[in-house]
C-alpha positions, 0 to 999 in steps of 0.5 A: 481499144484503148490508147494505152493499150494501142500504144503497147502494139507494133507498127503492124498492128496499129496500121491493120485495119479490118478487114471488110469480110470481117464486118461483111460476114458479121453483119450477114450472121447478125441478120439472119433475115439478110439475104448475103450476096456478098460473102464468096461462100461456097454451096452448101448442099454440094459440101461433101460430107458424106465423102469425106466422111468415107475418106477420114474413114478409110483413113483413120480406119488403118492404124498405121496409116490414121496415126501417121497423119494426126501427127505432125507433116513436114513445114513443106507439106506432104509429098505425097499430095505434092506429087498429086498436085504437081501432076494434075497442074501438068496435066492441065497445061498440056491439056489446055496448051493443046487445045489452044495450039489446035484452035490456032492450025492455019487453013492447011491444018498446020499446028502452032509451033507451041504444043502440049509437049514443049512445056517445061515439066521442072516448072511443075516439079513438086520439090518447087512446092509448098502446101499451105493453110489456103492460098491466103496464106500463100499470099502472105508469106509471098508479101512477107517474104519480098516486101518491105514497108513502102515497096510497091506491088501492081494490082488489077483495077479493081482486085481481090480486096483480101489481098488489099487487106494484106498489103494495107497491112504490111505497109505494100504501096498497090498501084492499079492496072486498067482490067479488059473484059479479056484480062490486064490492059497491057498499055495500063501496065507498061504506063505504070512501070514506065511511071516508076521508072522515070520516078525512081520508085521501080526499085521499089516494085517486087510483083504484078499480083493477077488473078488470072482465072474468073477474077474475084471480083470481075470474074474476068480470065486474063488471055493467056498471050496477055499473061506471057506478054506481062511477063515479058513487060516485067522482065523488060524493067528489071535492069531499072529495078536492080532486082528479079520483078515476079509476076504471082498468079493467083489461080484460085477459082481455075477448077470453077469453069463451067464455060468455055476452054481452059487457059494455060497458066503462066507455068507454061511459059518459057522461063516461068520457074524463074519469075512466076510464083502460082497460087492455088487451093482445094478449098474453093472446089473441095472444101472451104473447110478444109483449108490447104492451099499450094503455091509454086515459086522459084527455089531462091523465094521459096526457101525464104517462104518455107523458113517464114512457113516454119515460124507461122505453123510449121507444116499445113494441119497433116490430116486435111492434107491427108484427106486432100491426097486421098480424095484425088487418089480415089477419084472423089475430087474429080467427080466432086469438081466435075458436079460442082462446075455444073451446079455453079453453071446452073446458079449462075443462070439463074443471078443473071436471069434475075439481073435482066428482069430485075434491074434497069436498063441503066445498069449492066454487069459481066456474065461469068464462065466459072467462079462464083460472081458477077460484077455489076455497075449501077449508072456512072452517077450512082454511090454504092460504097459501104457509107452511102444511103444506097447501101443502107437502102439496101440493107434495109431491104434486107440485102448484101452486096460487097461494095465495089471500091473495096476491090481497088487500091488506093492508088492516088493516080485515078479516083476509085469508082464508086458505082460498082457491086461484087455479087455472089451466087456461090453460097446462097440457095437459088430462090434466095438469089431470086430474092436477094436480086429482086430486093436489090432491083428495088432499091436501085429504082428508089434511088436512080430509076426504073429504067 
């Protein structure tokens, strides 16, 4: 671009960068040889074309019904699916919240004074809901809505780097959080508010942005006794802020478990209508394709993010809603949810199968029990970043990995470690993971080792 040309653009946007899945996706489209271990893509075998196929089908085939959604839905999004969503999200939490109370009866059989019932249900209420293009852009208008240029948003170390992508768009100061193989490291986060606090900047602090459930990157779930004493960490700093600090949940990868019991989310919590806004999707496990994502939030920032919605878009496309809604009514997104958990448990076996026999001892890497990757860590010493000559090595091979410094913020308190690698299986098949590994495990013993 040229200066003059550049000279003509806002602050906005001479300031956004690209972001990195945009040269991670061109350089994988680019190469069709290139094995991508990076792109979070979803499978494509488990696609459901045929059944949504029968859905616009079934859905297009009434008249009345096929008009009524080609045409435009509300800014907010359609009751119907709001309703369908805000149930299932109940009906989660109870279930989980159960489990979780029984799992803590004492020697006498006594249950935990919290059950499945004690939920508050106006935490779920649909009126608090907005359907939206994606829960990416959820995020955004949260950020548009509750941040000025230089306000400041805490975030894990490392995080989703999208996200990074928004805030380094909009000017967001992130400061990072220590991640614990159970979820946010408590002590990180209460030295980082107190650090703000005694600097002055807490009145700049808006939210803690978590991603709760099998995070992107490390596929690390955070407790859910970490998520409720974080909540209470905020509200216990918000005199010093002079405003409400709200802690977003970003629950994308929740309905890719394929191990272990769920958690419940941060809605089951006393208090979560006021502070918690929730972020979810049916892209990850429905359709990438089709692109509706749902949040839940106090009614004061949800207004603000509807009249922001309404200058976006005015409403989410209302027929992928509408195939959305009718797949949870006829029982196809359940069934789907239920083969694609067990098709990502089986590729899942298979990236960490080919890690061990694969790559040196020097090495290690979290095993996931849901979503759609596996962190790694080459030895301490080790560049992995995009500018390396091992990322070349690698790409030489034939092979793509999303470097792992992407995924934190540039928060001057710590140097980001330059040793890490976010992989995926999601999208590649199982032989191409086999080989995609085996190139990768080859450049790591050129550069530091076989063992």
């Amino acid at each position: 671009m040229s200066s003059s040309s550049k000279s003509a653009l806002s602050a906005l946007g001479r300031r956004s960068d690209a972001p990195p899945i945009t040269w991670l996706m061109i350089l994988a489209l680019s190469r069709p040889k290139l094995i991508s271990l990076a792109a979070g893509f979803t499978d494509q075998e488990t696609l459901p074309n045929t059944e949504t196929l029968s859905l616009l089908t079934d859905i297009l085939g009434d008249s009345k019904r096929g008009k009524a959604a080609l045409q435009y839905g509300t800014t907010q999004g359609d009751p119907v699916l709001r309703e369908l969503t805000s149930l299932r999200l109940l009906q989660q939490d109870q279930a989980a919240v159960a489990r979780w109370a029984e799992s803590r009866c004492d020697s006498a059989g006594n249950r935990s004074a919290v059950s499945a019932t004690s939920l508050d249900v106006s935490a779920y209420a649909p009126e608090r809901m907005i359907l939206t293009h994606g829960s990416q852009q959820l995020l955004y208008l949260t950020c548009e809505a509750l941040c000025d240029e230089g306000d400041i948003v805490l975030v894990e170390d490392p995080t989703y780097f999208v996200f990074l992508g928004i805030a380094q768009s909009r000017a967001i100061d992130c400061r990072g959080v220590k991640l614990d193989p159970d979820g946010l490291d408590l002590d990180s986060l209460e030295a980082q508010l107190e650090r703000l606090k005694k600097s002055g900047e807490i009145k700049k602090l808006k939210f803690l942005y978590l991603v709760s459930y099998y995070q992107n990157p490390s596929s690390v779930t955070t407790s859910r006794a970490k998520k409720a004493a974080a909540l209470k960490l905020l509200r216990r700093y918000e005199r010093a802020a002079g405003h409400p600090i709200y802690l977003l949940e970003d629950a994308a990868y929740r309905e890719l478990r394929f191990e272990g019991d769920d958690v419940p989310s941060l809605l089951a919590e006393p208090g979560a209508a006021e502070r918690v806004i929730y972020a979810g999707t049916y892209s990850k496990p429905f359709a990438t394709g089709i692109r509706v994502g749902f949040g839940l939030m106090p009614e004061a920032l949800q207004t603000v993010c509807l009249r922001l919605k309404g200058n976006h878009d005015f409403g989410t496309a209302n027929l992928l809603q509408q195939i959305v809604a009718r797949s949870i009514q006829t029982g196809i997104y359940a069934k789907h949810v239920a083969m694609l958990r067990k098709r990502y448990a089986d590729k899942a076996a298979v990236i960490l199968h080919a890690l061990e026999e694969n790559l040196p001892s020097s090495c290690s890497w979290l095993k996931p029990n849901g979503g759609l990757y596996v962190w790694t860590a080459l030895p301490k010493h080790a560049k992995a970043g995009q500018k390396g000559k091992f990322f070349q090595a690698a790409l030489d091979a034939e092979v793509l990995y999303v470097p792992g410094e992407v995924c934190y913020a540039e928060d001057k308190s710590r140097p980001r470690p330059a040793n890490e690698m976010r992989l995926t299986f999601g999208g590649a098949s199982e032989d191409a993971i086999r080989e995609g590994v085996r190139r990768l495990g080859k450049a790591v013993g050129k550069f530091y080792g076989k063992s």
